[in-house]
Backbone atoms as SQL, in Angstrom:
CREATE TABLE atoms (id INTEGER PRIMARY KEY, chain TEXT, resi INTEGER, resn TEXT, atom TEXT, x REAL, y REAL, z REAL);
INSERT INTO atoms VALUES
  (1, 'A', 1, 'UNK', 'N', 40.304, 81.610, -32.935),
  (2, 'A', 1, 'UNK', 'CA', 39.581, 82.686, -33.579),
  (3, 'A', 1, 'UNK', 'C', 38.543, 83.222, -32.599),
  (4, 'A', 2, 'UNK', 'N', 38.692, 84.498, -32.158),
  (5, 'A', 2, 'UNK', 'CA', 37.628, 84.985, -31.251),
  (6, 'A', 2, 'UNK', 'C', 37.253, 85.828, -31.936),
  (7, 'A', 3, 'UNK', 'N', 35.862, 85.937, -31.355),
  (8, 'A', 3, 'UNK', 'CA', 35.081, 87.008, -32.019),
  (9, 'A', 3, 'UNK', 'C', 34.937, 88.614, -31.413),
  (10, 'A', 4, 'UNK', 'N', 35.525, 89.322, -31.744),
  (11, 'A', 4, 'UNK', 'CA', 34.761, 90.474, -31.278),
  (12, 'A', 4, 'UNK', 'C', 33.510, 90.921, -30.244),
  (13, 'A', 5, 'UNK', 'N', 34.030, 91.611, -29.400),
  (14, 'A', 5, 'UNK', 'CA', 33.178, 92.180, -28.188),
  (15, 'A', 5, 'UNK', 'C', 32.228, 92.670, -28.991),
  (16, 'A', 6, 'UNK', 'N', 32.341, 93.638, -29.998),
  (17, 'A', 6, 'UNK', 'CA', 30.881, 94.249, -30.247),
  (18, 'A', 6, 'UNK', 'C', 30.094, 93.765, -30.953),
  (19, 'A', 7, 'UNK', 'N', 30.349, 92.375, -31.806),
  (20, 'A', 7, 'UNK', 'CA', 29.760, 91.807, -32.513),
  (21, 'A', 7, 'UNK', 'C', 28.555, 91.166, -31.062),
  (22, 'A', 8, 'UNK', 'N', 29.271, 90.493, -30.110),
  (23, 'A', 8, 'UNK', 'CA', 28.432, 89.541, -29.127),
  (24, 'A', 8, 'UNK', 'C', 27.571, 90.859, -28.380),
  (25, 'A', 9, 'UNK', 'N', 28.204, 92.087, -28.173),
  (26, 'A', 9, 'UNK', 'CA', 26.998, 92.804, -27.750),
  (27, 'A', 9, 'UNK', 'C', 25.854, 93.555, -28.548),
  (28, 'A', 10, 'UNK', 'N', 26.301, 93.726, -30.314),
  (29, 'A', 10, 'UNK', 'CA', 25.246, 93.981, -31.003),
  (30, 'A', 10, 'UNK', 'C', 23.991, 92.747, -30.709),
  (31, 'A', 11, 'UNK', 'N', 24.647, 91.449, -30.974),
  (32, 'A', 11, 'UNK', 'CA', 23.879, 90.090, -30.751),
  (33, 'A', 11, 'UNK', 'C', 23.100, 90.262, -29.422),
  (34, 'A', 12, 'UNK', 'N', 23.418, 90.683, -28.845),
  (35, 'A', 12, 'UNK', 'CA', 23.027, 90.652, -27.282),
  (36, 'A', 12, 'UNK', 'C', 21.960, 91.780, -27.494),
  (37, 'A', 13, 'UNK', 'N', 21.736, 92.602, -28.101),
  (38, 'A', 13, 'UNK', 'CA', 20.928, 94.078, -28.008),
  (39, 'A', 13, 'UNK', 'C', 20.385, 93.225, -28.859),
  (40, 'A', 14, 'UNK', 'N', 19.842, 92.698, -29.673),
  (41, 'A', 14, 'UNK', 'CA', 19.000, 92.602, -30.950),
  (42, 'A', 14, 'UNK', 'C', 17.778, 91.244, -30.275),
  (43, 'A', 15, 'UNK', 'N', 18.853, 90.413, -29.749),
  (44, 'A', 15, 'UNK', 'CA', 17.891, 89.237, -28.832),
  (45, 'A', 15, 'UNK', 'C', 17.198, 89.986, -27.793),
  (46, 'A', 16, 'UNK', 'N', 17.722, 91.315, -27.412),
  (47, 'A', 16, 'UNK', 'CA', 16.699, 91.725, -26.333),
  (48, 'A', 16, 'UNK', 'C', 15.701, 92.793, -26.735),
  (49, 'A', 17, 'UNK', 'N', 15.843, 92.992, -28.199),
  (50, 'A', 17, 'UNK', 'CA', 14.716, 93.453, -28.972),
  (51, 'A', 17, 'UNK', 'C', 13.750, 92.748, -29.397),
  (52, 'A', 18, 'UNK', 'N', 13.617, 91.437, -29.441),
  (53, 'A', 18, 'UNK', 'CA', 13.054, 90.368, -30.310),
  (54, 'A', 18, 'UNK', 'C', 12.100, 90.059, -28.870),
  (55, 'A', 19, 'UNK', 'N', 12.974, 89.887, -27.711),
  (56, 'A', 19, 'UNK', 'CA', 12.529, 89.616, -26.800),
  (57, 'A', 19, 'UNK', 'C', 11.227, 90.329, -26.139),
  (58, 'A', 20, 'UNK', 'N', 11.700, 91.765, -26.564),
  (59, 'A', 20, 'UNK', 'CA', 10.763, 92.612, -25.874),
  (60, 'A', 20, 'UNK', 'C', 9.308, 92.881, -26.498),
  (61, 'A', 21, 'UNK', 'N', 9.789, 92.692, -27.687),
  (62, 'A', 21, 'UNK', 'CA', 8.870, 92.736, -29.052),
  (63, 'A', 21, 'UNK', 'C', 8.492, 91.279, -29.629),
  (64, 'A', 22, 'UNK', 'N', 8.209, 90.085, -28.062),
  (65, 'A', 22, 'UNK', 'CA', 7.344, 89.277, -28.786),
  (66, 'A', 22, 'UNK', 'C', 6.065, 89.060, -28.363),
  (67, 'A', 23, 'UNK', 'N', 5.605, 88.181, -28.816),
  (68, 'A', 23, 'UNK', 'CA', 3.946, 87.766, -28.836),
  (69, 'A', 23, 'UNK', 'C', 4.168, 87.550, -27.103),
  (70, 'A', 24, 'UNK', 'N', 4.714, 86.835, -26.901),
  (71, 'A', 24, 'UNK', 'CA', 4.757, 86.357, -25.285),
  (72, 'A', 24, 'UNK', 'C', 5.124, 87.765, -24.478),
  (73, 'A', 25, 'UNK', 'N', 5.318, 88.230, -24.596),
  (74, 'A', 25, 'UNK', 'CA', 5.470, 89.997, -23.588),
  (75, 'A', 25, 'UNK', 'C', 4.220, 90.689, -24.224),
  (76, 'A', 26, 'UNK', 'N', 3.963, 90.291, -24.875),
  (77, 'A', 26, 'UNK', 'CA', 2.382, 91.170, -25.099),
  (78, 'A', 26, 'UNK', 'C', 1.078, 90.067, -24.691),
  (79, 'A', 27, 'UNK', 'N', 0.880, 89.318, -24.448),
  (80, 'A', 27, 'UNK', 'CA', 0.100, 88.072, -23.576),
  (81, 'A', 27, 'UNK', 'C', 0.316, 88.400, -22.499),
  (82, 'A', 28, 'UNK', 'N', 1.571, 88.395, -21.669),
  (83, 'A', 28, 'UNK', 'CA', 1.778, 88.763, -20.408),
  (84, 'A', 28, 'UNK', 'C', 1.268, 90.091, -19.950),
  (85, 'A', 29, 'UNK', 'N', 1.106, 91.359, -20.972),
  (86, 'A', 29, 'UNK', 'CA', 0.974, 92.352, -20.282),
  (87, 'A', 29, 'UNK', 'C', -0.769, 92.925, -20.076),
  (88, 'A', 30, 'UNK', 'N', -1.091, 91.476, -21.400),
  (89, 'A', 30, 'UNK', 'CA', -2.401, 91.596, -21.138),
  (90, 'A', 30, 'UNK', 'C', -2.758, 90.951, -20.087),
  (91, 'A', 31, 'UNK', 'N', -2.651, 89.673, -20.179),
  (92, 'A', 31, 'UNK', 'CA', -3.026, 88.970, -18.754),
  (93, 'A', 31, 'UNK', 'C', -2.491, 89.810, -17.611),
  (94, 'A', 32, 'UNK', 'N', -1.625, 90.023, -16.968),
  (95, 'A', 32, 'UNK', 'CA', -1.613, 91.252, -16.355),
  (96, 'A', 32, 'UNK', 'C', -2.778, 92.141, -16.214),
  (97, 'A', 33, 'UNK', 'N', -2.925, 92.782, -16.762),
  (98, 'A', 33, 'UNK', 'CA', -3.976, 94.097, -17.017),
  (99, 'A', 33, 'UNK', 'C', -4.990, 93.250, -16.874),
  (100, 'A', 34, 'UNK', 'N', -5.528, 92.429, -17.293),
  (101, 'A', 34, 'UNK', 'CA', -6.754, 91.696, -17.262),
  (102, 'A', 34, 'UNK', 'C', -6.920, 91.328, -15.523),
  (103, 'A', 35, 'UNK', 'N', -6.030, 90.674, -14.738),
  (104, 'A', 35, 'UNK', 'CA', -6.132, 90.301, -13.572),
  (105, 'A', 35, 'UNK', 'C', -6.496, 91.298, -12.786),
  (106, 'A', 36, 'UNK', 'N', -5.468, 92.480, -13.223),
  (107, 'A', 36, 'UNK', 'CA', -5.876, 93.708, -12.048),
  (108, 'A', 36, 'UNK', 'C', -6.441, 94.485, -12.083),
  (109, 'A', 37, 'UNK', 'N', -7.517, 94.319, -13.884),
  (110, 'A', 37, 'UNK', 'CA', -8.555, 94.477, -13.349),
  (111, 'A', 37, 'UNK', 'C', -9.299, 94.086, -12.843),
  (112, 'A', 38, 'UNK', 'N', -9.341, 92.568, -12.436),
  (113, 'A', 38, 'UNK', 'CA', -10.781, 91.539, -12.146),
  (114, 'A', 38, 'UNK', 'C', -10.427, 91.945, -10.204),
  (115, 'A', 39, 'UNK', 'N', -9.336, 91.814, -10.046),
  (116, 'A', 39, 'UNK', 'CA', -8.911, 92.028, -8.121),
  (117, 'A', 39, 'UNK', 'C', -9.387, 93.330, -7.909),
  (118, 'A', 40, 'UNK', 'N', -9.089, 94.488, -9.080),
  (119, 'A', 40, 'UNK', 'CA', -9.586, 95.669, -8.134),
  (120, 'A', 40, 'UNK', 'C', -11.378, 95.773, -8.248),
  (121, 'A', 41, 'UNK', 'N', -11.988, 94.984, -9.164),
  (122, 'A', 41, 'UNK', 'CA', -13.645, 94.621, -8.966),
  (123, 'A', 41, 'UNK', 'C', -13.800, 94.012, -7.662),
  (124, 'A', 42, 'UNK', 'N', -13.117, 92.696, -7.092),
  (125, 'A', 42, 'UNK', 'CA', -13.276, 92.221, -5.680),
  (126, 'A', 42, 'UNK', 'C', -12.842, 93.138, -4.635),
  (127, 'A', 43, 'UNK', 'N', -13.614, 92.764, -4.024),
  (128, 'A', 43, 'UNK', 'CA', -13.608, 93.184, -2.483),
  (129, 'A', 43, 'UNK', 'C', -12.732, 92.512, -1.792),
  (130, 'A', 44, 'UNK', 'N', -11.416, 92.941, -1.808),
  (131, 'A', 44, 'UNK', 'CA', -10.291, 92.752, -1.140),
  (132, 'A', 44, 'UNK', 'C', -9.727, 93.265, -0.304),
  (133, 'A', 45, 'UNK', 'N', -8.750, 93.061, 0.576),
  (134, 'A', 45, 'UNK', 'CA', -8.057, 93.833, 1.362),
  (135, 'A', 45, 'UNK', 'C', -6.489, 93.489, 1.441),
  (136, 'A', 46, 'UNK', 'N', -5.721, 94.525, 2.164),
  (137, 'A', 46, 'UNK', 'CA', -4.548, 94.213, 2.009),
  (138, 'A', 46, 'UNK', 'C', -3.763, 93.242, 3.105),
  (139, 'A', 47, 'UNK', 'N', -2.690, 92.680, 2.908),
  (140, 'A', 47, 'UNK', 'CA', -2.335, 91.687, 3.852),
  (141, 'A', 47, 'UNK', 'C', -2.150, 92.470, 5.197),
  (142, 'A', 48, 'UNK', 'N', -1.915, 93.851, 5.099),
  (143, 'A', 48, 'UNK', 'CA', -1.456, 94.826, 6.427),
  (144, 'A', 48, 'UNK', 'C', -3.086, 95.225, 7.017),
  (145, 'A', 49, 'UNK', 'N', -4.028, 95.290, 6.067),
  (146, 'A', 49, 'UNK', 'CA', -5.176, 95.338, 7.116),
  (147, 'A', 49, 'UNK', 'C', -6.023, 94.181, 7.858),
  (148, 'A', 50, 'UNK', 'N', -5.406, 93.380, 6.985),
  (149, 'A', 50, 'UNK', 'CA', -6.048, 92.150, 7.975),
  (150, 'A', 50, 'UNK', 'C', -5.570, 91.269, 8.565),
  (151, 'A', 51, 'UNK', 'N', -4.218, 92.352, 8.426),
  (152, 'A', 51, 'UNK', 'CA', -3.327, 91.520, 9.850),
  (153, 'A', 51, 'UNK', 'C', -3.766, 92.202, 11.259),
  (154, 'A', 52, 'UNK', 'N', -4.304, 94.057, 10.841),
  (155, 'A', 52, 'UNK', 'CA', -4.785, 94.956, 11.776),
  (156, 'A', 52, 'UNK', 'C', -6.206, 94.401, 12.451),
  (157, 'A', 53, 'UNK', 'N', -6.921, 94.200, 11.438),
  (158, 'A', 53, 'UNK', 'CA', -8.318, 93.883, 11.584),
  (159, 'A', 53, 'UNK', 'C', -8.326, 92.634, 12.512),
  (160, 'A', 54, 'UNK', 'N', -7.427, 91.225, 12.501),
  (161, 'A', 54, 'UNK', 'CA', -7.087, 90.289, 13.156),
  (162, 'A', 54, 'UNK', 'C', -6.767, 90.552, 14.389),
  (163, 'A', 55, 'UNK', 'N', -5.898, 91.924, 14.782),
  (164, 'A', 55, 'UNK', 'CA', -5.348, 91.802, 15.835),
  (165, 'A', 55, 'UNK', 'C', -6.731, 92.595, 16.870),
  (166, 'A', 56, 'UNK', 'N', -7.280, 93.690, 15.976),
  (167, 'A', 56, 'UNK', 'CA', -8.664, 94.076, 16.845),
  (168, 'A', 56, 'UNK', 'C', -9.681, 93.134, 16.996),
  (169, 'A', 57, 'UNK', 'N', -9.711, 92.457, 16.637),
  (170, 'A', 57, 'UNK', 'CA', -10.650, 91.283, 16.876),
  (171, 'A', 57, 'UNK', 'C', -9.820, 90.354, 18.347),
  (172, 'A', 58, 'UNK', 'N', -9.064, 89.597, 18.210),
  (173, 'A', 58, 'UNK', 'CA', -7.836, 89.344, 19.244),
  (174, 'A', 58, 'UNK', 'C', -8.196, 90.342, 20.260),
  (175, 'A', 59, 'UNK', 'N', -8.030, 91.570, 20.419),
  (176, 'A', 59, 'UNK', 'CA', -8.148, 92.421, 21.445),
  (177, 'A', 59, 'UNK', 'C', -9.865, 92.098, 22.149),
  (178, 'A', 60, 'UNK', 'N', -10.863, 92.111, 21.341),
  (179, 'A', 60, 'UNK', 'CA', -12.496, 92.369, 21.627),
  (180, 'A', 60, 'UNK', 'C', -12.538, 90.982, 21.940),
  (181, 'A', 61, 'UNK', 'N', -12.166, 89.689, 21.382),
  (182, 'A', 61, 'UNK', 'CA', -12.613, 88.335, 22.798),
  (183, 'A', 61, 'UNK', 'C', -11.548, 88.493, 23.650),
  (184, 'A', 62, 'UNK', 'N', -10.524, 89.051, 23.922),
  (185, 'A', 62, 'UNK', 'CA', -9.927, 89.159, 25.095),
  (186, 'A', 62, 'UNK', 'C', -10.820, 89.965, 26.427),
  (187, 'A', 63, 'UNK', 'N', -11.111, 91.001, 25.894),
  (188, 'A', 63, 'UNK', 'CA', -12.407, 91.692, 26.536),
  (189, 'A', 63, 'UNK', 'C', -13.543, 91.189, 27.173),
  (190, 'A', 64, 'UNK', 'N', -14.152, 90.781, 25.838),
  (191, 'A', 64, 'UNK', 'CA', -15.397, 89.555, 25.967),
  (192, 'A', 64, 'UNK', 'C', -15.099, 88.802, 27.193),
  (193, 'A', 65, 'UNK', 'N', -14.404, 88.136, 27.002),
  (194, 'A', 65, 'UNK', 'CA', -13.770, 87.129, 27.999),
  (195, 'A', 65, 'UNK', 'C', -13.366, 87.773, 29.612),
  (196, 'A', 66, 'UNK', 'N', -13.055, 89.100, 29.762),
  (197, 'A', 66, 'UNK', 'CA', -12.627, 89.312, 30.755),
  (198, 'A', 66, 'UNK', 'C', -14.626, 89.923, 31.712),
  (199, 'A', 67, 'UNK', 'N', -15.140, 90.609, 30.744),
  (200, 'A', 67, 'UNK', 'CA', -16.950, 90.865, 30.865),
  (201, 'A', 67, 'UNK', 'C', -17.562, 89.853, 31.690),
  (202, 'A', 68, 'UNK', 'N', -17.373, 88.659, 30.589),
  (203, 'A', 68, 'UNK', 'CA', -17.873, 87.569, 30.674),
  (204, 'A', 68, 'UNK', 'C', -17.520, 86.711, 32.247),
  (205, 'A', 69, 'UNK', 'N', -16.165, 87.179, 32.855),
  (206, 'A', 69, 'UNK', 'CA', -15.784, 86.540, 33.685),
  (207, 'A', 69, 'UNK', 'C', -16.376, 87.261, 34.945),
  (208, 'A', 70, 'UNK', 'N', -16.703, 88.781, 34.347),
  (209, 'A', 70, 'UNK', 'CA', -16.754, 89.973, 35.536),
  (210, 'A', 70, 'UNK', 'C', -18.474, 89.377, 36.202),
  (211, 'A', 71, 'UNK', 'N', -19.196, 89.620, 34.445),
  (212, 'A', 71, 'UNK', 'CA', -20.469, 89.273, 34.630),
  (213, 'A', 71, 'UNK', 'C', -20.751, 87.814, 35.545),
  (214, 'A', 72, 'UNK', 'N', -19.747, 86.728, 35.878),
  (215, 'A', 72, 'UNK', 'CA', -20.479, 85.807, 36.302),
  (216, 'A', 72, 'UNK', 'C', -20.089, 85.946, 37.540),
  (217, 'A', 73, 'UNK', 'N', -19.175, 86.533, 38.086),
  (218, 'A', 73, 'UNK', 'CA', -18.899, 86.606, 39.224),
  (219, 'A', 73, 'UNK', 'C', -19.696, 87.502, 40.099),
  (220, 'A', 74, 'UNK', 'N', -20.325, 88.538, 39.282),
  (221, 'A', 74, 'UNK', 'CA', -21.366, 89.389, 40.314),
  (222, 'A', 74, 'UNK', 'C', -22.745, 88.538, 40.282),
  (223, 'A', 75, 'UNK', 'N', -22.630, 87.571, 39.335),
  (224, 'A', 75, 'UNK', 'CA', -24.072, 86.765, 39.329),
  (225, 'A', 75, 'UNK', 'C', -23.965, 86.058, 40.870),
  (226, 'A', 76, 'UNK', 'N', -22.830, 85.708, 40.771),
  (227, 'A', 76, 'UNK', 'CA', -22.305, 84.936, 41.856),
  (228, 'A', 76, 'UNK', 'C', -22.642, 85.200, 43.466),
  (229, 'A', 77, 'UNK', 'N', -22.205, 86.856, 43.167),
  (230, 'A', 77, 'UNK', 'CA', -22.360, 87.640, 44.313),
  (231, 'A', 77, 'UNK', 'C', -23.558, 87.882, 44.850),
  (232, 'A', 78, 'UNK', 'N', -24.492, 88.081, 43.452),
  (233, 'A', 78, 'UNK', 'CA', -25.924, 88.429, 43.707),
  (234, 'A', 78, 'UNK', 'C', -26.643, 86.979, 44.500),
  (235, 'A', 79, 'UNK', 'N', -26.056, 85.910, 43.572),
  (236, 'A', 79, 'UNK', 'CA', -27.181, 84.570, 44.176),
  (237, 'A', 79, 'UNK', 'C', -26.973, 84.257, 45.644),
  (238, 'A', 80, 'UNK', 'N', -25.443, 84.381, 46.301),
  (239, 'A', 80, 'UNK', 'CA', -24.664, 84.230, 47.321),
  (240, 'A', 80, 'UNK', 'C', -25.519, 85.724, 48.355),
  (241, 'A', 81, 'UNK', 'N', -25.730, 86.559, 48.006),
  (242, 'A', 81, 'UNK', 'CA', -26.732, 87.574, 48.646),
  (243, 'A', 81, 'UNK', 'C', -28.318, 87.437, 48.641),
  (244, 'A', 82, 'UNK', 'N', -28.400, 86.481, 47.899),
  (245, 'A', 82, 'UNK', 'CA', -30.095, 86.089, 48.003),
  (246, 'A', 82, 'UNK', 'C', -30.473, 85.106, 48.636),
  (247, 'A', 83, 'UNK', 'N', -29.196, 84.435, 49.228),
  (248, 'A', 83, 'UNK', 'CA', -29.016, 83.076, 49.825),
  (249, 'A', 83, 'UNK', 'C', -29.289, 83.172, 51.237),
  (250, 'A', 84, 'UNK', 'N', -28.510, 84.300, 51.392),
  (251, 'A', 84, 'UNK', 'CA', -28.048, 84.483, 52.817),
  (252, 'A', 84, 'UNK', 'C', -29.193, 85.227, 53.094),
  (253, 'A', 85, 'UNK', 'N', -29.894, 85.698, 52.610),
  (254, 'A', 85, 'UNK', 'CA', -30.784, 87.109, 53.331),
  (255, 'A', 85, 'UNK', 'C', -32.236, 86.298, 53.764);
């Protein structure tokens, strides 16, 4: 004895009415809404800017570092000229 296709897809439409229309999809959509509002109050950023922001930083002690190397070497130059004179 099989049952009928449209019987299992009326069944099928009615569970996904019940579904859509329960207490638990309306909790969720609050919690939802509730979260995004509390994240867009924080001061956040997105994963793409502070992957940007990371990499300009990365760039400025690379810099630092190259200054830093310039600066000691003319110290160098200077003490090595105060030596000799």
């Amino acid at each position: 004895m099989s049952t009928p296709p449209r019987i299992l897809e009326e069944i099928g439409a009615r569970l996904s009415e019940l579904a859509a229309a329960s207490p638990a999809r309306d909790i969720e959509k609050n919690v939802r809404a509730l979260l995004g509002s509390a994240f867009g109050r924080l001061d956040l950023v997105t994963r793409e800017e502070f992957d940007v922001q990371r990499e300009v930083l990365a760039q400025a002690r690379r810099r630092l570092a190259e200054l830093e190397a310039r600066v000691a070497a003319l110290e160098a130059r200077l003490e090595a000229g105060d030596k000799g004179a």
